[in-house]
N, C-alpha and C positions, 0 to 999 in steps of 0.2 A: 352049153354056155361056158363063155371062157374065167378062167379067176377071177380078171379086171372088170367083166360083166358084171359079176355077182357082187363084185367088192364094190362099182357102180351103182349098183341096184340098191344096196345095202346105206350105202352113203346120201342115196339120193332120197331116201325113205326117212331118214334120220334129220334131213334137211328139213325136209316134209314138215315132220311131224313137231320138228323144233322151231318152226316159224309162225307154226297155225297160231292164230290171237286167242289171249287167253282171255274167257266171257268171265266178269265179274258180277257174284253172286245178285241176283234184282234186289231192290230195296224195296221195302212195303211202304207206302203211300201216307204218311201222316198231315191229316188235315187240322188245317189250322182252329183251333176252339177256344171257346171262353171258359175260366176257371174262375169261380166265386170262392174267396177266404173271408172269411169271419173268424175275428179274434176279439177275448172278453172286452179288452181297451186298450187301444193303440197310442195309449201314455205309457203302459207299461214300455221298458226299452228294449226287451227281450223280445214280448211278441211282436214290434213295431217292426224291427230288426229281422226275423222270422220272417215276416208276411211280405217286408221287402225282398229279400231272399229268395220265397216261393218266386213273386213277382220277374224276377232277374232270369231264375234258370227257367221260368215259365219260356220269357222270352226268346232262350234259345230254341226252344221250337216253334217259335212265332206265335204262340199262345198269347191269348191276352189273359191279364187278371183282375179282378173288379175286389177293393180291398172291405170290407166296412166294418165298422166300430161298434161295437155292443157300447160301449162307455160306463162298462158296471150297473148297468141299471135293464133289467130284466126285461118291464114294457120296451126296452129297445130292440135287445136280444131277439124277443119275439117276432118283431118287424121283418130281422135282417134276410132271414131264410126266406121266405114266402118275396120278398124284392128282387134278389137276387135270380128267383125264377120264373119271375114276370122280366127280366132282364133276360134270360134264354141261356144262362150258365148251362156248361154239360157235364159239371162236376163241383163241387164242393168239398173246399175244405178249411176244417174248423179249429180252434187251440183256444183251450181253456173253458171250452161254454161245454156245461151240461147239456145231456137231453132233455129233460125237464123243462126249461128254458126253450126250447125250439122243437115242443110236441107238435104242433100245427104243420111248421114247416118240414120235418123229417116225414110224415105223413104225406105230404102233398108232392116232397122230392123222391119217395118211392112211389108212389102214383106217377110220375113221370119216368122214370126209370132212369134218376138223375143219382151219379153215384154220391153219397155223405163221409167222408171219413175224417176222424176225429184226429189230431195228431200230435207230438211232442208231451205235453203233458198227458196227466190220465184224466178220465171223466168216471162221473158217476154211477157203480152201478145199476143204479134205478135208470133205466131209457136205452144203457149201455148197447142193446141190442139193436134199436132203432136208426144207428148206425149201419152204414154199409159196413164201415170197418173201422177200426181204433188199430194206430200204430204209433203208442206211446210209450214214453220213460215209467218206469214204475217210482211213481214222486217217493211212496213211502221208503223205499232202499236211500235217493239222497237223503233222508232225515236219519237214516241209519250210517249211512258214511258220515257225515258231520259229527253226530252223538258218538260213533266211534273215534274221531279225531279226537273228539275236546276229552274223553278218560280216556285214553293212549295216554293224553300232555297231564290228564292230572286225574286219577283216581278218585279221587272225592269232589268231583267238580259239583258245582253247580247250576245249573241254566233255569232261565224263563222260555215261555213262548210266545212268540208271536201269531198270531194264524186270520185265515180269513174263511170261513166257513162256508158262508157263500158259493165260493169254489173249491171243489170236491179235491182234487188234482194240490191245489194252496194246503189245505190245512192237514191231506196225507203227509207231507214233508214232516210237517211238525207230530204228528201222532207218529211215525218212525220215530223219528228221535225221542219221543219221550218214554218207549216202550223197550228200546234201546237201554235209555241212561235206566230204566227199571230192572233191566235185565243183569246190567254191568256194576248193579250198587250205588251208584250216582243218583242224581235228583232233577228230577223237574219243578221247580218251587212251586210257579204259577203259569197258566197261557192265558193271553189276552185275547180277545178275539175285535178283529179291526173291524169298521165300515168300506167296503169299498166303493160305495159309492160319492166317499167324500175322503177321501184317499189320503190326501196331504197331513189335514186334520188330524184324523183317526191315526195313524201310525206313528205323526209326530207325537201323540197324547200318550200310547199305549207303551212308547218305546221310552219315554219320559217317566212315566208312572212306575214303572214294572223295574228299572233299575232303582228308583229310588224307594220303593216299599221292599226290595230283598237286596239288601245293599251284603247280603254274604252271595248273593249268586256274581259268576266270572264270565257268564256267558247269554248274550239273548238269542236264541235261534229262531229266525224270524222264516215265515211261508215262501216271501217272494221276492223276487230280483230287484223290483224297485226299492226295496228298504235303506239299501245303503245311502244315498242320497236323501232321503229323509229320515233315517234314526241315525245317522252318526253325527249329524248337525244338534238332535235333541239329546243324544247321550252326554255331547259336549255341554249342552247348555246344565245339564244334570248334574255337571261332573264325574260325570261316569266315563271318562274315557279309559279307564280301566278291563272294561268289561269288553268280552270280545262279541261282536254282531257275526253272527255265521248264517249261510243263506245260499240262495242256489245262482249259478248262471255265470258265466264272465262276464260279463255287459262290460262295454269297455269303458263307462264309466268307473265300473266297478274295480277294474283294473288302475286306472288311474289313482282311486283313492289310494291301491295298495301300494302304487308306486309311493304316492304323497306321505307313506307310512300309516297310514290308518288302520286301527285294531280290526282286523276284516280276514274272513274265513268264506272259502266259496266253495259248492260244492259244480263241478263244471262237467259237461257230459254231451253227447255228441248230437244237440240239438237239430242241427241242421239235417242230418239224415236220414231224419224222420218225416220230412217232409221231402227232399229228394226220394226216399223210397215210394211215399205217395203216388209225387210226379210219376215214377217210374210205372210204378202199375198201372199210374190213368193212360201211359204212354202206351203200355200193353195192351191193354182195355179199347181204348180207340184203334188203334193200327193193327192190332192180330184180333181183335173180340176175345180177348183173353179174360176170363171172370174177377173181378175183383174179391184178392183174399180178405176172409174176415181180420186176419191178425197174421204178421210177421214175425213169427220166432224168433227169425235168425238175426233179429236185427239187436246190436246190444248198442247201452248207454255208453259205455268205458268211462264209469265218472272216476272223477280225479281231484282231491282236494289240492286248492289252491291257496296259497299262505303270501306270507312276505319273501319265504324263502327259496320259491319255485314260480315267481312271477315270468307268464311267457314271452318271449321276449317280443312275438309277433304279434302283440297283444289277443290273440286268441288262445285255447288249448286246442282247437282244431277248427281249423280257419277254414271259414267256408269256401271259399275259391278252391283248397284243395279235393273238400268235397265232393262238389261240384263237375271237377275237370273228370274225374273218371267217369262220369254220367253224360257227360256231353259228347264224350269220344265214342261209345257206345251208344248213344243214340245216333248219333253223325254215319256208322258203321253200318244200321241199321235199317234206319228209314230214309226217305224224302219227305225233306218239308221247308 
């Protein structure tokens, strides 16, 4: 065989082999399903805003969502689960509700071999198990980041609390902080404990009261996102605009007031991911039968106090859209649907 042969031969192999099409990896098949959220009450702005959320990136994979409202009130609570699975949901998921509260229905959704998991907040551990799985903040550390803010800014502070006992997750934030300001020298004068079933009321009363009987405390550290909207209207009428309301969540209410300069302390954390993480494993769970883990380690809050002096300018501290966008490409990359 001549040089120009082999140099032929060689060249024509290389041609070959640089043309053949390249086969892109198969995607696994993700079929379209229904996902049931239940959150304690969908006044709150936070879960509302959440469960829309879930709602949104459900829909990039064509999922649908069925939302419903506990409304603070327990005989509701009770209802939602056992509906939702005469509805034919093939996953559940839940923020802010105890198990206690939805004994019947977490019963009847592992009888079905319908997944439960708890998210964003923490729940109870009385039932705690009865979940498929809880992938939540650990509320007591935000009560520990705020109480650490307010003696950092003053050593001998003073606080109230606000709380809602009710829910397990609400009134962790404030037993943080107060165990906190114990530890640090500081005081927790008094905690009030709210109704949630008459929301407006209760919070306006407690956040009016509580400044005016410890007129030496500088701080009300109240359980839940919705407070600012109703105790900084009552601290005003109190005259208390002095006292600083600190609490959990950026609601962009919330942000607004701090724009508006309102005495407002928040402690802010990466809400949305915890639910994105959810999605994600029910993604795995349907499209590979990959088992639903009991808990996420690796998943962190990154909380961050929020003041006047570090207001974001994109009105979130982590805006879900960004969230979002890395779970969508990977799922895009991964399945059909």
């Amino acid at each position: 065989m001549s040089l120009v042969t082999k140099i032929a031969g060689i060249c024509g192999l290389a041609l070959c082999v640089g043309s053949a099409p390249t086969v892109a990896a198969a995607k696994d098949a993700l079929k379209p399903r229904k996902i049931g959220v239940i959150v304690i009450n969908t006044g709150s702005e936070s879960l509302a805003r959440w469960a829309n959320n879930v709602q949104a990136a459900a829909a990039k994979l064509h999922w649908d969502v069925i939302i419903k409202n506990g409304e603070s009130n327990p005989a509701v609570v009770a209802t939602l689960l056992p509906e939702l699975l005469t509805q034919g949901v093939d996953a559940v998921i839940t923020m802010a509700v105890d198990a206690p509260l939805m004994a019947q229905g977490l019963t009847e959704a592992k009888a079905k071999n319908v997944p439960v998991i708890a998210t964003v907040v923490g729940v109870n551990p009385a039932g705690r198990d009865n979940f498929t799985a809880v992938y939540a903040i650990n509320d007591y550390d935000l009560g520990v980041a705020l109480a650490n803010y307010l003696v950092d800014k003053n050593a001998k502070a003073v606080a109230v609390g606000q709380t809602a006992t009710l829910v397990y997750a609400a009134d962790q934030l404030v037993v943080g902080a107060k165990d906190t300001l114990d530890k640090r020298s500081a005081k927790m004068a008094a905690v009030s404990d709210t109704d949630v079933t008459n929301l407006v009321n209760s919070f306006t009363q407690t956040a009016g009261d509580l400044a005016l009987a410890h007129p030496e405390a500088n701080a009300i550290i109240s359980c839940c996102d919705f407070a600012p909207p109703i105790d900084l209207p009552a601290l005003k009428a109190a005259h208390r605009e002095d006292i600083t309301l600190m609490t959990r969540v950026d609601n962009p209410s919330s942000i607004q007031a701090l724009r508006a300069g309102a005495n407002l302390v928040l402690a802010a954390s990466r809400t949305d991911a915890y639910n994105l993480a959810a999605l994600d494993v029910l993604v795995g769970h349907f499209g590979k039968g990959t088992p639903v883990p009991a808990a996420l380690p690796n998943l962190k809050a990154d909380v961050k106090i929020v003041d006047k002096t570090n207001i974001p300018a994109s009105g979130e501290v982590y805006p879900f859209s960004q969230e979002l966008a890395a779970y969508v490409e990977r799922w895009g990359n991964d399945y059909q649907f």
